[in-house]
C-alpha positions as CSV (number, residue, x, y, z in Angstrom):
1,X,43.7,-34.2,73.8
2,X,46.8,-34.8,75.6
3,X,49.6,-35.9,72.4
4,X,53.2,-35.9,73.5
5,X,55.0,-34.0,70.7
6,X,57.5,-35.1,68.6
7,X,61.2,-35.4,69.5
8,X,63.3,-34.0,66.2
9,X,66.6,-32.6,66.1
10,X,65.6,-29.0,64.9
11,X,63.3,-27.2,67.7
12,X,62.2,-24.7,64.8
13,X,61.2,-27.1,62.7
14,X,59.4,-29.3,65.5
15,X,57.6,-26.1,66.1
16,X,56.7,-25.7,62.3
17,X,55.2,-29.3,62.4
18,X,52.8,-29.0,65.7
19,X,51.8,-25.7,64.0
20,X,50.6,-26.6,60.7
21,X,49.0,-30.3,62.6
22,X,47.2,-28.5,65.4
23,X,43.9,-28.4,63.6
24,X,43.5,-32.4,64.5
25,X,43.5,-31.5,68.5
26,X,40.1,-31.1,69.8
27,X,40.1,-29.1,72.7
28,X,37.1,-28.8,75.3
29,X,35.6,-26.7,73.8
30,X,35.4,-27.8,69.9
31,X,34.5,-31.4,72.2
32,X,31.6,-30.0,74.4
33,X,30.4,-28.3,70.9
34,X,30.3,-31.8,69.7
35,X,28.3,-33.3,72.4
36,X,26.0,-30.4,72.2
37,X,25.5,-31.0,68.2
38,X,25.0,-34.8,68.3
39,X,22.2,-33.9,70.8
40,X,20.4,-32.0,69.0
41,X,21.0,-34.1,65.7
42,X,19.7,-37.2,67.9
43,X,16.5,-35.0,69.1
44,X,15.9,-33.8,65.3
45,X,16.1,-37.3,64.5
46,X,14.2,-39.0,66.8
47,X,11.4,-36.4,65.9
48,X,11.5,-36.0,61.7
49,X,13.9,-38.9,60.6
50,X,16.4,-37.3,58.1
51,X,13.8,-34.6,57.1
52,X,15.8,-32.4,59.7
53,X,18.6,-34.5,61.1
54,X,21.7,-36.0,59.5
55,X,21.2,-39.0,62.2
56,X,18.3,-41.4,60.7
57,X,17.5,-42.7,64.4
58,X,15.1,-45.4,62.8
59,X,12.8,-47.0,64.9
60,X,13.0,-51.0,64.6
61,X,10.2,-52.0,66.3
62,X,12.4,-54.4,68.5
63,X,10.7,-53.9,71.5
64,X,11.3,-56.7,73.8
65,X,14.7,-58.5,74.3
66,X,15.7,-62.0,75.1
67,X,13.4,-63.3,78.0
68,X,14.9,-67.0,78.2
69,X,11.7,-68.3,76.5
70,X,13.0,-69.0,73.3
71,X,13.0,-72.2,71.9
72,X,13.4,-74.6,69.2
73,X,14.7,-73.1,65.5
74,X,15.4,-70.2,63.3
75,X,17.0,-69.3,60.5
76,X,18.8,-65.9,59.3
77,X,19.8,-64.3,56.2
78,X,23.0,-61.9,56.9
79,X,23.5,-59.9,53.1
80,X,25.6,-56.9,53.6
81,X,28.0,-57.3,50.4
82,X,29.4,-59.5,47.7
83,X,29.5,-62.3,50.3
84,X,26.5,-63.0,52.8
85,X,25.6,-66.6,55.1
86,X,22.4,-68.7,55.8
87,X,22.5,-69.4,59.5
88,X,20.4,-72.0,61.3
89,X,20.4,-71.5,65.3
90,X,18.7,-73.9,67.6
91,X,17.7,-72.3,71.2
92,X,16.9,-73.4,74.0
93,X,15.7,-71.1,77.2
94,X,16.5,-68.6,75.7
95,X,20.3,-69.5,74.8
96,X,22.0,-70.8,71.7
97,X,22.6,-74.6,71.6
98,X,24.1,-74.7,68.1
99,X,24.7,-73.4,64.9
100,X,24.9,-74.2,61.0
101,X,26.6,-71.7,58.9
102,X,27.2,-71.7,55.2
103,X,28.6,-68.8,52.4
104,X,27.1,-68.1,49.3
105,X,28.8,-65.1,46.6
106,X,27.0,-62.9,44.5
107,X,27.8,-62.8,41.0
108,X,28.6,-59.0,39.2
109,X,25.4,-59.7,37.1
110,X,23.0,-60.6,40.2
111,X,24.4,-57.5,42.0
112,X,23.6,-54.8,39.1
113,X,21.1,-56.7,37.4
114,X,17.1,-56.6,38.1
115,X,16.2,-57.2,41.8
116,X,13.9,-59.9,41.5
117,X,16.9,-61.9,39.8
118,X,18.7,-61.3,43.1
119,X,15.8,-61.9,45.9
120,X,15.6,-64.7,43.8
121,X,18.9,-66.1,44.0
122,X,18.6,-65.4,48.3
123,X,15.4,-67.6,47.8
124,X,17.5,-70.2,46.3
125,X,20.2,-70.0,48.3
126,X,17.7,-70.3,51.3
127,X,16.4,-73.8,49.8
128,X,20.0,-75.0,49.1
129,X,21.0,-74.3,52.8
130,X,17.9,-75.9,54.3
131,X,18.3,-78.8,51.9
132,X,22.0,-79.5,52.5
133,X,21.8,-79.7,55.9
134,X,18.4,-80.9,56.7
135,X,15.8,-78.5,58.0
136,X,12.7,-79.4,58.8
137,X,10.2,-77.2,56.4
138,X,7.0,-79.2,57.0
139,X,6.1,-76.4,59.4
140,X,6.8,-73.0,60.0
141,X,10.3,-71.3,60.6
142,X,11.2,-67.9,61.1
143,X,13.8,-66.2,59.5
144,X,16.0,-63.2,60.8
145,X,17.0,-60.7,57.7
146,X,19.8,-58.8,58.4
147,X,19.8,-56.2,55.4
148,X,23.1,-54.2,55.2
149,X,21.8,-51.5,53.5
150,X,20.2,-47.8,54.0
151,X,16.7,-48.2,54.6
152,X,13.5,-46.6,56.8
153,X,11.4,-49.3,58.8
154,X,7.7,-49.3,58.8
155,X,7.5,-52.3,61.2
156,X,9.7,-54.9,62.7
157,X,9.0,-56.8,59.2
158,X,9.0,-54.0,57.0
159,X,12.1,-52.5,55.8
160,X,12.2,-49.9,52.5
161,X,15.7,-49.7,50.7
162,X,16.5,-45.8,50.5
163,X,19.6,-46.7,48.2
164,X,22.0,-49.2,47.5
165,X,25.5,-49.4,48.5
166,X,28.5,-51.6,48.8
167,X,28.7,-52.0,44.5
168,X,25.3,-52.8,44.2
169,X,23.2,-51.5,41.8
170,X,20.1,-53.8,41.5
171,X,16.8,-51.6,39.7
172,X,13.9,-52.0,41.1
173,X,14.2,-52.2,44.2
174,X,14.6,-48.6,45.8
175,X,11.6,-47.6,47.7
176,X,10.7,-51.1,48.0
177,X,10.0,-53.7,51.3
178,X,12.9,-56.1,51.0
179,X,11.0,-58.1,53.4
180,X,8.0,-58.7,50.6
181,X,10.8,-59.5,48.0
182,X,12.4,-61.8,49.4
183,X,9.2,-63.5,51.1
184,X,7.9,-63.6,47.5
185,X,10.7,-64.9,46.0
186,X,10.3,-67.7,48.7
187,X,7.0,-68.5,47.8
188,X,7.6,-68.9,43.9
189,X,9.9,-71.9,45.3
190,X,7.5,-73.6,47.4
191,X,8.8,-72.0,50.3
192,X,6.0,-70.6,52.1
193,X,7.0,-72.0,55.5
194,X,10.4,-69.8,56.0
195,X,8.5,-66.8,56.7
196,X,10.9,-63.6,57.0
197,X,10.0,-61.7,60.3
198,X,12.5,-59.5,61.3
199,X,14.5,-57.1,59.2
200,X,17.7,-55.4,61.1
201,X,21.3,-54.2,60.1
202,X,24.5,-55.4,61.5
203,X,24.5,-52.7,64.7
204,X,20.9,-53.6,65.6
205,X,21.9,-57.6,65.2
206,X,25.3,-56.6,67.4
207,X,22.8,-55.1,70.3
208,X,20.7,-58.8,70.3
209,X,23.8,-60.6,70.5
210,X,24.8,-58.6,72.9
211,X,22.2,-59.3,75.1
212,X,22.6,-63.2,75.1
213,X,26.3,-62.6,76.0
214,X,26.0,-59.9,78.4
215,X,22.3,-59.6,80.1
216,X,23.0,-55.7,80.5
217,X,23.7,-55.2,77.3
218,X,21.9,-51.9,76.1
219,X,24.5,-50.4,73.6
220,X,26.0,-51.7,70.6
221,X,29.4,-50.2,68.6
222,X,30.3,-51.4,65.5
223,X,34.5,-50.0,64.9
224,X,35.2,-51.2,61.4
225,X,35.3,-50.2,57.7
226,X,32.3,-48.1,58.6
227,X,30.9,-47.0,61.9
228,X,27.5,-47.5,63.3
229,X,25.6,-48.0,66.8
230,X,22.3,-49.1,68.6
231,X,20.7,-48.4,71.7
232,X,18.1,-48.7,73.8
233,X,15.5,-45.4,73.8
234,X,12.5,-45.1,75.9
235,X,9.5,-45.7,73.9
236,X,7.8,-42.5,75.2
237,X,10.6,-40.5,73.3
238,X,9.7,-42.1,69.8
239,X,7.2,-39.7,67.8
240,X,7.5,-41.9,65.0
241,X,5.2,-45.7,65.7
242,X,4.0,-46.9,62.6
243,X,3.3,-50.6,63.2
244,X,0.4,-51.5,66.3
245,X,0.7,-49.5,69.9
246,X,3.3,-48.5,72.2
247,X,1.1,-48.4,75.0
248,X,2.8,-50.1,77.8
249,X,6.2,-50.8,76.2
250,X,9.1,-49.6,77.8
251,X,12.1,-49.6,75.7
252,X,12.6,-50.1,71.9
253,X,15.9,-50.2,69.6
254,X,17.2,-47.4,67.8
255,X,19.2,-47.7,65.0
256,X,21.1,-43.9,64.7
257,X,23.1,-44.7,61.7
258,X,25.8,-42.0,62.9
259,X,28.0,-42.6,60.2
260,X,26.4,-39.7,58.4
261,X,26.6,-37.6,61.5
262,X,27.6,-33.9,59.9
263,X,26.7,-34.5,56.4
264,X,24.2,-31.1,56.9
265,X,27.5,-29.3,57.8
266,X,26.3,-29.6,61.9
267,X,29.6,-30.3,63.1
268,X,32.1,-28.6,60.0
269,X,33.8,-26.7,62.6
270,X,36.0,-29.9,62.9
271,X,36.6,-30.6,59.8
272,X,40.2,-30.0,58.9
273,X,41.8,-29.5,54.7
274,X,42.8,-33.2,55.0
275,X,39.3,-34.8,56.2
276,X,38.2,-32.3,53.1
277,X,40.9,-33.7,50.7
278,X,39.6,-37.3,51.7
279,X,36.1,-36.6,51.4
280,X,36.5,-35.3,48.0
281,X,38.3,-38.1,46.6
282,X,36.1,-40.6,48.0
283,X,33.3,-43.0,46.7
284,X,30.1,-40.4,48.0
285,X,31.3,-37.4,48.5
286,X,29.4,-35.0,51.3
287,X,28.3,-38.1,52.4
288,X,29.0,-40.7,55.6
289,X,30.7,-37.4,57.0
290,X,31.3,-38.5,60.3
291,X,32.6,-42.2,59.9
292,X,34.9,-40.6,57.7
293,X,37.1,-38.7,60.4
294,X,37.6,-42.3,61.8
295,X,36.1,-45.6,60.4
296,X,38.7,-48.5,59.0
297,X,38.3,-47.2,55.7
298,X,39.7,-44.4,55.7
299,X,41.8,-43.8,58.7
300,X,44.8,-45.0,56.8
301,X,44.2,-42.7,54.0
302,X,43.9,-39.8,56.2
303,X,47.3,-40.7,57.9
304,X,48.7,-40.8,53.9
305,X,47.0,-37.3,53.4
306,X,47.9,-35.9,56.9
307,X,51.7,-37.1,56.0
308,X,51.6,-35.7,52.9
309,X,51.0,-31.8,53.2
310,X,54.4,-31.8,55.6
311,X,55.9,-32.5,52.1
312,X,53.7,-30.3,50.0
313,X,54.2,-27.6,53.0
314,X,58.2,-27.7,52.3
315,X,58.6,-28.8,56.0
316,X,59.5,-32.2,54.9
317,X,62.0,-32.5,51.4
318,X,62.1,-35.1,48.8
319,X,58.6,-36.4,48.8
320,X,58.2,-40.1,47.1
321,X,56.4,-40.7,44.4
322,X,54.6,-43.5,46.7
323,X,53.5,-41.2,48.9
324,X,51.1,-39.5,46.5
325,X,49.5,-42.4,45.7
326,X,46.0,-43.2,46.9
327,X,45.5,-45.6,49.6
328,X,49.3,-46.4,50.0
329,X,49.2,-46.1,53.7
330,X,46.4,-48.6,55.2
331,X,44.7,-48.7,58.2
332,X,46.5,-51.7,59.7
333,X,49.8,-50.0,58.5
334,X,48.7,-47.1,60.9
335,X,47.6,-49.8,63.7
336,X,51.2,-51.4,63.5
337,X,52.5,-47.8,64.3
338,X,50.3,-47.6,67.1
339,X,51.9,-50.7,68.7
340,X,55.0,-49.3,68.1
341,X,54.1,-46.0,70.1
342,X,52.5,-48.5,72.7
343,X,55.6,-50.7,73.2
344,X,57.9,-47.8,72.6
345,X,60.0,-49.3,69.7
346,X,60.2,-48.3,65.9
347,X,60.4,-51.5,64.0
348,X,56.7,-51.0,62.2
349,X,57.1,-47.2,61.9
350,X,60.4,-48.1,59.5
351,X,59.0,-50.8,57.7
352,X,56.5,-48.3,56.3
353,X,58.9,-45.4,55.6
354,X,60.7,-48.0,53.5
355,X,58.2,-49.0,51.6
356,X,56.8,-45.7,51.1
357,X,60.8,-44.4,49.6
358,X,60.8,-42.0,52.8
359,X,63.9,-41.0,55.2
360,X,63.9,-43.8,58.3
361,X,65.3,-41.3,60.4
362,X,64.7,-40.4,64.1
363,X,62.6,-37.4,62.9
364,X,60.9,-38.7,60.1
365,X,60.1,-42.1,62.3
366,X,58.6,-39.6,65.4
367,X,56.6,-37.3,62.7
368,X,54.9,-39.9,61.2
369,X,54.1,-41.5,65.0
370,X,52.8,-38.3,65.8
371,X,50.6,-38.1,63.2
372,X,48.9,-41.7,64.1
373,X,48.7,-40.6,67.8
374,X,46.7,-37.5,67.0
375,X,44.4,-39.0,64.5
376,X,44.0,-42.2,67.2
377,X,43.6,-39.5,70.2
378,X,40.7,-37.9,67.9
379,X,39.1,-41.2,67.1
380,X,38.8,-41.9,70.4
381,X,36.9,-38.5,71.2
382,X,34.6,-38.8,68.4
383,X,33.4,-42.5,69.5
384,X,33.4,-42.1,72.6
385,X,31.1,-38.9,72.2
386,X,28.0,-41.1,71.3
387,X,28.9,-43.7,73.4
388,X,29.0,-41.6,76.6
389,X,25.5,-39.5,75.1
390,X,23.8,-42.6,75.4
391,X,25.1,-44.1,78.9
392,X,23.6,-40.8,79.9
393,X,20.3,-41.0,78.0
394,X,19.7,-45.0,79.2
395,X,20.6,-44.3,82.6
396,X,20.9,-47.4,84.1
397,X,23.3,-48.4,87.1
398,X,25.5,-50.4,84.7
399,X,25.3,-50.9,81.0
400,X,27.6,-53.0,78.7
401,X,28.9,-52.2,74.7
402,X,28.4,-54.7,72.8
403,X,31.0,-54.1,70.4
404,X,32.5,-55.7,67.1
405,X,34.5,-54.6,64.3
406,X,38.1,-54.8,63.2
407,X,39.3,-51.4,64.4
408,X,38.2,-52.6,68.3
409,X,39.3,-55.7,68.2
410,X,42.9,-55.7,66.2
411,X,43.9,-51.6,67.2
412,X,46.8,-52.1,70.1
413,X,45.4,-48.9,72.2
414,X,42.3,-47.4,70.5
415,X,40.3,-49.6,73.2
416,X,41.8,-47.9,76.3
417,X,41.5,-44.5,74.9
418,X,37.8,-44.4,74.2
419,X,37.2,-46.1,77.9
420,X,39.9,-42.8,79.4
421,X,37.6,-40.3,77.5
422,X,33.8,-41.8,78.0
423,X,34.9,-41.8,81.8
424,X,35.6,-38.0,81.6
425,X,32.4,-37.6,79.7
426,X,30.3,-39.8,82.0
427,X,29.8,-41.0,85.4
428,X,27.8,-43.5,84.5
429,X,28.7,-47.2,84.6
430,X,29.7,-48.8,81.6
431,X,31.7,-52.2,80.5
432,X,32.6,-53.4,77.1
433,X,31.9,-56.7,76.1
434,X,33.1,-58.3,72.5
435,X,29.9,-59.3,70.0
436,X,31.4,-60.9,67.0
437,X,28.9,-62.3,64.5
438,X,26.0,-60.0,65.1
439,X,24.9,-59.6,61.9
440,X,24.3,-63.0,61.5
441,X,23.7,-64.7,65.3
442,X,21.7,-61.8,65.8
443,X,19.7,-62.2,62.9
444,X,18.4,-65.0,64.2
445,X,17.8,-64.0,68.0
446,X,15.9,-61.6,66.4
447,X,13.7,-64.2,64.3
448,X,13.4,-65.9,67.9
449,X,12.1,-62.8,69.6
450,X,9.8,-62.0,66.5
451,X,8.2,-65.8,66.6
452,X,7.7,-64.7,70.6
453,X,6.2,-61.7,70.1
454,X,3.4,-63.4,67.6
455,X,2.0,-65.7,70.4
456,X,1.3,-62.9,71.9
């Protein structure tokens, strides 16, 4: 990591500062221990799911990517929280022609409340969308399920719910298919031609889309409240093939689910007391280990927490109340001081102090820049880590990210610093290309593949 240090008017005290913030720089070595750790997580994986491995690597059966064949309609269901969208795509060769989009809510009740009450209420929603704007249900269409929560696939079609997340609480439903819920729910409507036929998440769906944007596409990074990923591995590396044979099949999907990189204590030795302060205050606790060194959740937090200790430490005087409280730094606080360390100004970096009841002056302003810097410069290590592990795995002469999420597309410089690291991590040929909407689009290009695949 290569952080200019702060400019304050006391040498001791600037001394003092890089001192007690020096845990946050990861040299080489703590980096190449990283790499090394992820690999072996990603091996463990691959081989005994998260019997041995805090990475899931789940298999999702999606074997075979757009081939330009695709035609006619499909819907998708994208649920990943209180909000979720019925999509209807039409393709042709392969390419998307147009697209319906609608938004349905969740009541409180439906998302703590039994689970057939809510698989019925998709069902519904389902019927509503197809009735409002006129799809064809006198024969078949396939639908594209992209399930936002923690869960092990069994089959392209078949995906079990491990535990719920995002405020839902719904009994009933934990160690069961959400596919067979919601196609059942869809039957007890007189739905029985919207057949469900893909399950994903939102990092598989990102992948897809990917793909019809950018034909090279064999990555996916999703940079927002939480972090997650997809790649292509070669089938002959996947011990675990549940659903028909993999003989002759080249590449399949994995899903890594990387957030919870670490939660067996694999890579603690970067952990610093603030990521530990976080961690304990948080929602899960010893849990989603890794996205929380980084992820838009929490990377404002962590630049509250970081700024903090300088006050509990005595190196700072007259800590505000405001300070102390929870959450009152935000990510896109910290981004707007990013742009001012980009551009060189301080206009952002005051607002903030203001608000927060803290000293605007010179030093305060270049100790709380240096704070975002060094938690930016680490982000960029730690995403870039998988990123580059994978280039090097797929080995291909070029290969383009697919990547979404707020954190990549709305931080001023978080962009350029994961290409300058994944270039010193790999020789390998990479590009990034922008993937909005793969949750949902995806969802669907999935349904189209799946509807391919059964011709078969």
């Amino acid at each position: 990591m290569n952080v200019a240090e702060p400019v304050l008017g006391d040498p001791d005290l600037k001394v003092k500062i890089v001192e007690h913030l020096s845990p946050l720089v990861l040299q080489q070595d703590r980096v190449d221990r990283l790499r090394d750790a992820f690999k072996s997580e990603v091996e463990n994986g691959l081989k005994y799911g998260l019997e041995k491995s805090s990475i899931q690597m789940e298999n999702t059966y999606i074997y075979e990517l757009l081939d330009g064949s695709e035609n006619g309609k499909v819907l998708a269901l994208d649920l990943g929280g209180t909000n979720f969208r019925v999509i209807l795509l039409t393709l042709k060769d392969g390419r998307i022609t147009d697209e319906i989009l609608d938004y349905y809510s969740v009541r409180d009740e439906l998302r703590h409340g039994p689970g057939t009450d809510l698989f019925d209420f998709l069902a519904e929603s389902i019927k509503d969308f197809c009735s409002k704007y006129s799809v064809d249900l006198s024969s078949p269409i396939s639908l594209g399920f992209t399930f936002s929560f923690p869960m092990i696939q069994h089959a392209l079609d078949v995906g079990v719910l491990v535990n719920w997340t995002k405020s839902f609480s719904c009994p009933g439903v934990i160690g069961e298919d959400a596919v067979k819920l919601l196609n059942n729910s869809l039957a007890k409507i007189g739905l029985e031609n919207v057949k469900v036929v893909a399950i994903l998440n939102d990092a598989t769906g990102t992948l897809v889309a990917g793909v019809h944007d950018y034909p090279d596409t064999g990555i996916s990074v999703l940079l927002s409240t939480g972090s997650n990923g997809a790649y292509l591995e070669k089938v002959e590396r996947i011990e675990r093939w549940e659903s028909g044979s993999k003989e002759g099949l080249e590449y399949v999907i994995v899903d890594p689910e990387w957030g919870a990189f670490g939660d067996n204590g694999s890579i603690d030795f970067i952990k610093t007391e603030w990521d530990r302060i976080l961690d304990e205050n948080s929602l899960l606790p010893a849990s989603f280990t890794y996205e929380k060194y980084f992820a838009g959740k929490y990377f404002g937090e962590l630049v509250r927490i970081v700024f903090a200790s300088l006050y509990e430490k005595r190196l700072l005087q007259d800590c505000p109340a405001k300070l102390n409280e929870k959450d009152s730094i935000s990510t896109e606080d910290a981004s707007k001081i990013s742009e001012d360390i980009l551009n060189e100004k301080t206009e952002n970096t005051v607002t903030l102090l203001e608000r927060l009841g803290c000293n605007t002056d010179k030093d305060n302003i270049s100790i709380l820049q240096y704070i975002v810097e060094l938690l930016t410069e680490r982000t960029s290590i730690l995403v870039a880590t998988p990123m580059a592990f994978f280039l090097e795995r797929i080995d291909r002469p070029m290969t383009t990210i697919a990547a979404s999420g707020s954190m990549y597309k709305h931080h001023p410089s978080l962009k350029g610093k994961i290409i300058d690291k994944m270039t010193k991590m790999t020789d390998k040929n990479f590009n990034f290309g922008l993937s909005d909407d793969g949750s949902g689009r995806g969802a669907g290009l999935v349904a189209a593949i799946a509807q391919r695949l059964a011709k078969k």
